[in-house]
N, C-alpha and C positions, 0 to 999 in steps of 0.2 A: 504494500500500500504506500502509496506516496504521500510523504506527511503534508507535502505545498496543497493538494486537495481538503485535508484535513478543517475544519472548522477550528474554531479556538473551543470550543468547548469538547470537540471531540478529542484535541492537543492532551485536554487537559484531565480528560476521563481515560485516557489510554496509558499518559504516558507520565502528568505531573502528580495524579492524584495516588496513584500504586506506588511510585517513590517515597514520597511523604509518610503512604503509610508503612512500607517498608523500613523506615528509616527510626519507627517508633511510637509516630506521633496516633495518638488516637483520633481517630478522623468526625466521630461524632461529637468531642466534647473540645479539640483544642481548636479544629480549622472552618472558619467560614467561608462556606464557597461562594455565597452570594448572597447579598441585602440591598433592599431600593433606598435609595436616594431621593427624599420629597422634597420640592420646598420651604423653608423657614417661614 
């Protein structure tokens, strides 16, 4: 698979998110994948 086809979120489920949790880190309690940004 060619990663330049890849989405960023696909980057990030294949290949950023299994390192991190390889690495240690608990992926439910230490890492936010995503939160919206409102207005003030």
């Amino acid at each position: 698979m060619d990663k330049k086809s890849l989405s960023e979120r696909d980057i990030c489920s294949k290949y950023i998110a299994p390192a991190i949790a390889k690495a240690g880190w608990d992926m439910q309690g230490q890492v936010l994948e995503r939160f919206g940004l409102w207005p003030a």
